[in-house]
KEKE-3310 file (N, C-alpha, C; in steps of 0.2 Angstrom, whole numbers, plus 5000, padded with zeros to 4 digits):
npx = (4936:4924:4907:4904:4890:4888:4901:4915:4930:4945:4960:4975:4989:5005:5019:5037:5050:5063:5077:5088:5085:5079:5066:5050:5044:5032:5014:5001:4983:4970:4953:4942:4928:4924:4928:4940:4957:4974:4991:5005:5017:5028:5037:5049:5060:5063:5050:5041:5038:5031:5021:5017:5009:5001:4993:4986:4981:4971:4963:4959:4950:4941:4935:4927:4922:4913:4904:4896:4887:4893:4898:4909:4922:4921:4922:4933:4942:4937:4941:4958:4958:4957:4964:4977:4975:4975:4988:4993:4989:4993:5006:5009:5005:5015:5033:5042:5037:5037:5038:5034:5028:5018:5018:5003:4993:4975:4962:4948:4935:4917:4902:4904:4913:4931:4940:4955:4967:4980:4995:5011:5025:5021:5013:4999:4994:4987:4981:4980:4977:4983:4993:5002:4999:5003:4995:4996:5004:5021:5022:5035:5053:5062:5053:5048:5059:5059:5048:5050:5060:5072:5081:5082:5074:5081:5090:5084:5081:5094:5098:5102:5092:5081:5075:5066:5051:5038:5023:5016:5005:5000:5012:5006:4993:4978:4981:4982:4979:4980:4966:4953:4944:4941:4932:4930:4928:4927:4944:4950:4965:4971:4988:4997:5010:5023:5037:5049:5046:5043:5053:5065:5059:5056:5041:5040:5045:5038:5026:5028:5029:5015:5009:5015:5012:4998:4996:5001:4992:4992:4989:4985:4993:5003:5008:5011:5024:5030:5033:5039:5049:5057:5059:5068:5080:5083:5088:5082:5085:5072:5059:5045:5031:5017:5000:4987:4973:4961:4949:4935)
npy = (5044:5044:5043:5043:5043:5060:5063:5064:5054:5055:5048:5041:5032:5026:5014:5008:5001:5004:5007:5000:4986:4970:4966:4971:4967:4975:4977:4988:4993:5005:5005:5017:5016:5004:5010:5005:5004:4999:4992:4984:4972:4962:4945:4936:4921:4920:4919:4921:4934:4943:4938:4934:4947:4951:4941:4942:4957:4955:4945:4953:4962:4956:4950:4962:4963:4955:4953:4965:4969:4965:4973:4986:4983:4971:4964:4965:4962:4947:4949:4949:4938:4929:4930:4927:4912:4910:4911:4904:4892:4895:4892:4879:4872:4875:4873:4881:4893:4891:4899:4912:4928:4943:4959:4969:4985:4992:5002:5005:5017:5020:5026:5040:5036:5030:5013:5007:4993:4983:4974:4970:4979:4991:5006:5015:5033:5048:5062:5080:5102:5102:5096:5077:5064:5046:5032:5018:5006:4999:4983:4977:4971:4980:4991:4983:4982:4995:5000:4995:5001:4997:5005:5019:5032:5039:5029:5020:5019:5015:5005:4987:4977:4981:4978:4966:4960:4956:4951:4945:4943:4926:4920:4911:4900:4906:4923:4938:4955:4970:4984:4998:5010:5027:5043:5052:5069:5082:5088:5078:5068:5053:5044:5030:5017:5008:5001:5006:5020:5025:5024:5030:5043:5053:5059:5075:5079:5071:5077:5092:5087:5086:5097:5105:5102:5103:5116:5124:5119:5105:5087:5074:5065:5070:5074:5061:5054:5063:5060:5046:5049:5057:5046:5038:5045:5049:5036:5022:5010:4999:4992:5005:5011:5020:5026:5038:5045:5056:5066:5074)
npz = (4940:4955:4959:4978:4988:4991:4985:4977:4967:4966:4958:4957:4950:4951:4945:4949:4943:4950:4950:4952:4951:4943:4941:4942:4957:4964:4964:4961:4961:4956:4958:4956:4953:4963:4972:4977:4982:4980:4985:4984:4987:4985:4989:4986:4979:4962:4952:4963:4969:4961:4956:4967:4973:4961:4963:4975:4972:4962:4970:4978:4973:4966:4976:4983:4973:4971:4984:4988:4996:5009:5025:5026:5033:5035:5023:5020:5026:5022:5011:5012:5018:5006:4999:5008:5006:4993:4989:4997:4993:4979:4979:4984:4974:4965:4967:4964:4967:4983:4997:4994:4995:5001:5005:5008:5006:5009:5003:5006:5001:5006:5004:5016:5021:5024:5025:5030:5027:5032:5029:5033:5026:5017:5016:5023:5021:5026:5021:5021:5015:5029:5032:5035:5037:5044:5043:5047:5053:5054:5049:5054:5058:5061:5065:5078:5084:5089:5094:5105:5113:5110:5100:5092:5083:5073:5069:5063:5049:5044:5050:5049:5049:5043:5031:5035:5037:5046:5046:5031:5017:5013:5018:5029:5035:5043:5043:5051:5050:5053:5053:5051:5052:5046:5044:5031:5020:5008:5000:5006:5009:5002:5001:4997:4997:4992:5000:4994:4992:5005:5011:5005:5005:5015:5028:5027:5015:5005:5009:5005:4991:4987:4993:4985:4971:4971:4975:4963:4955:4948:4941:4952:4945:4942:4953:4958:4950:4953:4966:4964:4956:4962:4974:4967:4964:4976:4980:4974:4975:4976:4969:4966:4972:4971:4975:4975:4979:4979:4991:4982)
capx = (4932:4917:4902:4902:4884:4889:4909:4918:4934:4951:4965:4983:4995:5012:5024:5040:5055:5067:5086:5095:5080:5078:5059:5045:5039:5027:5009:4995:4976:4965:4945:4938:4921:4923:4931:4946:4962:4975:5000:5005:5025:5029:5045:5050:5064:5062:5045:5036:5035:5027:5015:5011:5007:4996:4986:4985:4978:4967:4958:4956:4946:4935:4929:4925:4917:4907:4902:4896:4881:4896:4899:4917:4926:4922:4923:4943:4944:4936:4946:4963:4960:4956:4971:4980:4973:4977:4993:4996:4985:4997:5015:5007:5005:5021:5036:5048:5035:5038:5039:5031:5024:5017:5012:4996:4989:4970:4959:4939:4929:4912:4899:4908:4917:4937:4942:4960:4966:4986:4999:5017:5028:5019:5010:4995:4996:4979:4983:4977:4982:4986:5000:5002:5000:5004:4991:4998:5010:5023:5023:5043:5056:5063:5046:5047:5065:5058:5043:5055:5065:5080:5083:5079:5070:5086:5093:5079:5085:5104:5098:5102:5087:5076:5068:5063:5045:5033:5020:5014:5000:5002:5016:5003:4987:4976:4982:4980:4978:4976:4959:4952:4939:4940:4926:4931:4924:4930:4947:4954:4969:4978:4994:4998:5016:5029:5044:5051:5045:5043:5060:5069:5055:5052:5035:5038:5046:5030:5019:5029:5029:5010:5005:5016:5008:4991:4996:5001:4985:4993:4985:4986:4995:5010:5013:5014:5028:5037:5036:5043:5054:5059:5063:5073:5086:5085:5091:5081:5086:5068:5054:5042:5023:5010:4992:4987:4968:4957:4939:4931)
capy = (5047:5039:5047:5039:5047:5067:5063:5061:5051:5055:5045:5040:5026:5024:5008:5009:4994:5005:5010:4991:4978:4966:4965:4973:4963:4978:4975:4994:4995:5010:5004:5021:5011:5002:5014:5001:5007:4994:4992:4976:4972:4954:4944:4930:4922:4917:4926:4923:4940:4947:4933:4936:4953:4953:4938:4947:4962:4952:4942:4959:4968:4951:4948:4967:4965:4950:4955:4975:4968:4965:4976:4987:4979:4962:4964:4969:4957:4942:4949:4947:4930:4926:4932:4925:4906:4908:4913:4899:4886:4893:4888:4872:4868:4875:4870:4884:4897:4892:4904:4919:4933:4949:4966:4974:4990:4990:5007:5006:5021:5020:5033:5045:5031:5024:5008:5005:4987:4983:4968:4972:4987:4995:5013:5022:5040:5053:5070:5086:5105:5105:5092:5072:5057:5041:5030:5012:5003:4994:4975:4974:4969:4988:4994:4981:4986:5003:5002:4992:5006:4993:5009:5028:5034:5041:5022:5016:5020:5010:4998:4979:4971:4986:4977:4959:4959:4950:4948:4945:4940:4920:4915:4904:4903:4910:4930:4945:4961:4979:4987:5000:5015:5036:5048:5056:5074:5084:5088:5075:5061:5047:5041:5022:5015:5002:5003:5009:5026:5027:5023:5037:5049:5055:5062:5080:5078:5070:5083:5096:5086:5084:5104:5111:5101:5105:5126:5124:5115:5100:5082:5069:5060:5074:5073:5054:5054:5067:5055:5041:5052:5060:5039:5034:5049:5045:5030:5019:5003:4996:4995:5010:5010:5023:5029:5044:5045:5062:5067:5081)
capz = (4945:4954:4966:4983:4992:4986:4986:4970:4968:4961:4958:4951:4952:4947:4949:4946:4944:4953:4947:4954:4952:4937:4941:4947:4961:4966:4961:4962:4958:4957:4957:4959:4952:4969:4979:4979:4980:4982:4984:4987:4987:4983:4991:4985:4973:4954:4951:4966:4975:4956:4957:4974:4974:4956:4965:4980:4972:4961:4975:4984:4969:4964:4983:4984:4968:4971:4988:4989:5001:5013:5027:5025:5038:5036:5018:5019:5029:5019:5005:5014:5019:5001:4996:5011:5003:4986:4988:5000:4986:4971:4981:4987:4967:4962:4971:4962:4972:4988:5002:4991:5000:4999:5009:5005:5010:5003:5004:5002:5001:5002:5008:5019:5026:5022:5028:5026:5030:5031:5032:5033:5029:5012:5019:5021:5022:5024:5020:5016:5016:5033:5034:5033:5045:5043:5049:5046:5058:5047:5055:5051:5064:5066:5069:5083:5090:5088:5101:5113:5115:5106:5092:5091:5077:5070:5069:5060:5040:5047:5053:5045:5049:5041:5027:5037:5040:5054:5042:5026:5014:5009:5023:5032:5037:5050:5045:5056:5047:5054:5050:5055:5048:5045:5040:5026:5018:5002:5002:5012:5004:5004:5000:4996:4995:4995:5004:4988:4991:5012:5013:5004:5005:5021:5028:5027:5006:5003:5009:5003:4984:4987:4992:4976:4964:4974:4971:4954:4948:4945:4943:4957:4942:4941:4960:4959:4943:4954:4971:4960:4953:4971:4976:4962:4965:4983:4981:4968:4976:4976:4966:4969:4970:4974:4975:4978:4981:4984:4990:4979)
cpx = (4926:4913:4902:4896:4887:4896:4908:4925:4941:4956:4968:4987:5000:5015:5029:5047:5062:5073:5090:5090:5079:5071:5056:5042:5031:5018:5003:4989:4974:4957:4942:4930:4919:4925:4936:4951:4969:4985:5001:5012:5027:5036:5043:5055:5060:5056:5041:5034:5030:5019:5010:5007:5002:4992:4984:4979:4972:4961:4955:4949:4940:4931:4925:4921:4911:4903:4900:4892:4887:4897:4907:4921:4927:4922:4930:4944:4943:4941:4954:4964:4959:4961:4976:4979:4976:4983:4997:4993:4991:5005:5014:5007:5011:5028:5043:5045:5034:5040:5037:5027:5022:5014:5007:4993:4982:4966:4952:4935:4925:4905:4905:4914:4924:4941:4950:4963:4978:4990:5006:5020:5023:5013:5003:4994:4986:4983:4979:4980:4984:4992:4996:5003:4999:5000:4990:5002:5014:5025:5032:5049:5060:5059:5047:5053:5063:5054:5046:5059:5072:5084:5080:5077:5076:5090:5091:5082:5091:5102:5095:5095:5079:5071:5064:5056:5041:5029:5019:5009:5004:5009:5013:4998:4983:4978:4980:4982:4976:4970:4955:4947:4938:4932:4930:4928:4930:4936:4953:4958:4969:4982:4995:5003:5020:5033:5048:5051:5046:5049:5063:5066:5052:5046:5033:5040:5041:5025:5023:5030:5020:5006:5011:5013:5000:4993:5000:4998:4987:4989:4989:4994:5003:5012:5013:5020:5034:5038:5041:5049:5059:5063:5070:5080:5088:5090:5088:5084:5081:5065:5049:5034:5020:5004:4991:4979:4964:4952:4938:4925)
cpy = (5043:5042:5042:5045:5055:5070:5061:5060:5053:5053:5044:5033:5024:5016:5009:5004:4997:5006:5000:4986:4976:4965:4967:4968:4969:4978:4981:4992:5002:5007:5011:5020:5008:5006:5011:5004:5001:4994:4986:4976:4967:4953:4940:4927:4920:4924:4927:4929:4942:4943:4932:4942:4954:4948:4938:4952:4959:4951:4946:4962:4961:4949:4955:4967:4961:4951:4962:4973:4969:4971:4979:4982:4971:4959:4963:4962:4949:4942:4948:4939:4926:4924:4926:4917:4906:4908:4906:4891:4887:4891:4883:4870:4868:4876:4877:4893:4896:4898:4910:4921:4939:4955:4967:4980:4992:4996:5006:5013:5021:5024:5038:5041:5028:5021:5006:4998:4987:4978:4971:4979:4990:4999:5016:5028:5043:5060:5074:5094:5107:5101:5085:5068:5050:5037:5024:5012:4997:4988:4973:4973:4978:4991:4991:4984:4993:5004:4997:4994:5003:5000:5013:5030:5036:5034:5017:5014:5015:5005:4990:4976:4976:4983:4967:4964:4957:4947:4948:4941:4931:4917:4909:4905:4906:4920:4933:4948:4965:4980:4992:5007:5021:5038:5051:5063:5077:5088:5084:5069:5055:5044:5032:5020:5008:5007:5007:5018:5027:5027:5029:5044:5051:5057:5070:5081:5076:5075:5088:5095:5088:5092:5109:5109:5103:5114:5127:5123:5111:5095:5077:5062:5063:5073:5065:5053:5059:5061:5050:5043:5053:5052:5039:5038:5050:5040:5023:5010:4997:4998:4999:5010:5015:5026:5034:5044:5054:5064:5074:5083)
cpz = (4947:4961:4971:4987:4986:4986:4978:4973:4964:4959:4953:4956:4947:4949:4944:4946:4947:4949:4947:4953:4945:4935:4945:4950:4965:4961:4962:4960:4959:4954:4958:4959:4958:4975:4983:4980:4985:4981:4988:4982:4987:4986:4988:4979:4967:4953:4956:4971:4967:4958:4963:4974:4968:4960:4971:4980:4966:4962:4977:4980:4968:4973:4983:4977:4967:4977:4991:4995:5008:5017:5026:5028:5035:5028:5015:5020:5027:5015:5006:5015:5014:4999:4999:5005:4997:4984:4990:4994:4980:4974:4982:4979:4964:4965:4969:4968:4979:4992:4999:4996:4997:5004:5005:5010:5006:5008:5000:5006:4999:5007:5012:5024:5023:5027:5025:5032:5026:5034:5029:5030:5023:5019:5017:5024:5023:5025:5018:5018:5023:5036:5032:5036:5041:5048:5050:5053:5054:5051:5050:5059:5067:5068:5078:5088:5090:5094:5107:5115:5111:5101:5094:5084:5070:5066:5063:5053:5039:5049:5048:5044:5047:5035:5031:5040:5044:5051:5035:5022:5011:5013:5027:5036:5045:5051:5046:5052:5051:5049:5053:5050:5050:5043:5036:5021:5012:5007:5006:5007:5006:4998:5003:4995:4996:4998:5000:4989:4999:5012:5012:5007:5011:5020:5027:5018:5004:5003:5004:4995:4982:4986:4985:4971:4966:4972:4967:4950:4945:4946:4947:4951:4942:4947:4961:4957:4950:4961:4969:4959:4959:4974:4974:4962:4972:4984:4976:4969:4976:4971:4971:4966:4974:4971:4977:4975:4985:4983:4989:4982)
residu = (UNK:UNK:UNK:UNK:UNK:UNK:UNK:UNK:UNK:UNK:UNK:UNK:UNK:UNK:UNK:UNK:UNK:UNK:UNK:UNK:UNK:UNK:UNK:UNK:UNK:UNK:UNK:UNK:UNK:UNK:UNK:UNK:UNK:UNK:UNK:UNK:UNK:UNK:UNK:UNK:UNK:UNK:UNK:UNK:UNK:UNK:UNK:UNK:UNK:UNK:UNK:UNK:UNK:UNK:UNK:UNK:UNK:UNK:UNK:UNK:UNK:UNK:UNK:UNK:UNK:UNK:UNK:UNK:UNK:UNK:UNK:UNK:UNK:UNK:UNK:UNK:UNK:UNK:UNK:UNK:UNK:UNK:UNK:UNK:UNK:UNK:UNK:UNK:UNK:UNK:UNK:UNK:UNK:UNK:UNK:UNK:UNK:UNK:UNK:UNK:UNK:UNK:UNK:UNK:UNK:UNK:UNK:UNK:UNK:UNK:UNK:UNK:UNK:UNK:UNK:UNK:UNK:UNK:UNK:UNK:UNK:UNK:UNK:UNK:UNK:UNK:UNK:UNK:UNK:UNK:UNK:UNK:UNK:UNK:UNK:UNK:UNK:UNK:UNK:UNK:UNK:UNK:UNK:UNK:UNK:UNK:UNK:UNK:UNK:UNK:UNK:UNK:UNK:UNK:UNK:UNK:UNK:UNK:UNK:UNK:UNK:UNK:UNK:UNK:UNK:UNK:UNK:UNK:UNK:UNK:UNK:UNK:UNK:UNK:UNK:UNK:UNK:UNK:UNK:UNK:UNK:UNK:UNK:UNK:UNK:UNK:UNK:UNK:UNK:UNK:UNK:UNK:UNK:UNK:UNK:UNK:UNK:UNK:UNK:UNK:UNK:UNK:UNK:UNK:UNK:UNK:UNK:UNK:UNK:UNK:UNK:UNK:UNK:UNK:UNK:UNK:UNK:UNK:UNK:UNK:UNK:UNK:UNK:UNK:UNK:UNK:UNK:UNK:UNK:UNK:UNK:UNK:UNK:UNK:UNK:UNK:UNK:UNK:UNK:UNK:UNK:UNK:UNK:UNK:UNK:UNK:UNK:UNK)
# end
């Protein structure tokens, strides 16, 4: 836990290699020290989606750690394009990580303020007990048939070209990331995921995992364990990552 102004922090994160997969290419942090909070989902063959996604989240917490003077914004934002670079520097050295990539959805709170910053499909959620909105937009190709009218919401789930992305961290330089900054006050969440977890688990089984462990008196770490859980009996065909993030 960690004070921002007269806010305190709470946090959990799970990652989980899923029922079909050979290796976690998903990559989590929790900094509540920085107010970081960080899911990153790796593509790539041999080992370069792991490799993208642990130097992904790496790059994110060392820029935010070496630069606090930084404004939010433009702090996310350097740290992405760090990222962006390194990624692109470690396949240029090694020929076997070609074409590695990675989402990232990266969460800094600090004073009353959370800035969340987002490339490709992995999710940020805010919630509290009045329900739960998803306040990313997944840069994936059904997203795009989806606001082209191409597909109806119903379609989405079925539809073949559901896991291609548009963007990604370390495809190539010059990337664009969403950004964008809340107010935040006691009570208030967020939710962090890979596809692993958005996929199966819709948004209303989310809240409804989120407010029973909440009037139970459970820890942020028990409703993680059951989303993961909630996944992998879904369907379990990815690796699964989440954050769960909440202001006391």
């Amino acid at each position: 836990m960690r004070g921002t102004s007269n806010l305190i922090l709470d946090c959990a994160l799970i990652s989980d290699i899923g029922l079909k997969r050979k290796q976690n290419q998903d990559t989590g942090s929790v900094r509540p020290d920085l107010g970081l909070f960080v899911v990153a989902d790796g593509m790539g063959g041999h080992q370069g989606g792991e490799i993208a996604s642990q130097l992904c989240v790496e790059t994110l917490i060392h820029t935010v750690e070496t630069h606090p003077e930084v404004p939010d914004r433009a702090l996310l934002d350097q740290a992405i394009q760090n990222a962006n670079e390194a990624i692109l520097k470690r396949a240029q050295e090694d020929s076997k990580l070609h074409g590695m990539g990675t989402t990232a959805t990266a969460l800094l709170i600090r004073g009353d303020t959370a800035t969340l910053l987002q490339v490709g499909d992995s999710r940020g959620y805010f919630w509290n007990e009045d329900g739960i909105w998803q306040l990313t937009k997944d840069h994936s190709l059904v997203q795009e048939k989806l606001r082209a009218g191409l597909i109806n919401r119903e379609q989405v789930k079925s539809d073949e070209m559901k896991n291609v992305i548009t963007r990604s961290v370390g495809y190539e330089p010059g990337l664009k990331a969403d950004c964008f900054t809340i107010q935040v006050a006691r009570g208030d969440g967020f939710l962090l995921c890979s596809d692993g977890v958005s996929g199966p688990v819709d948004d209303a089984l989310m809240f409804e995992i989120l407010e029973e462990t909440r009037k139970n008196g459970l820890s942020l770490g028990e409703a993680a364990k059951r989303l993961i859980h909630t996944a992998n009996s879904k369907s379990g065909d990815d690796n699964a990552t989440v954050v769960l993030v909440k202001v006391l």
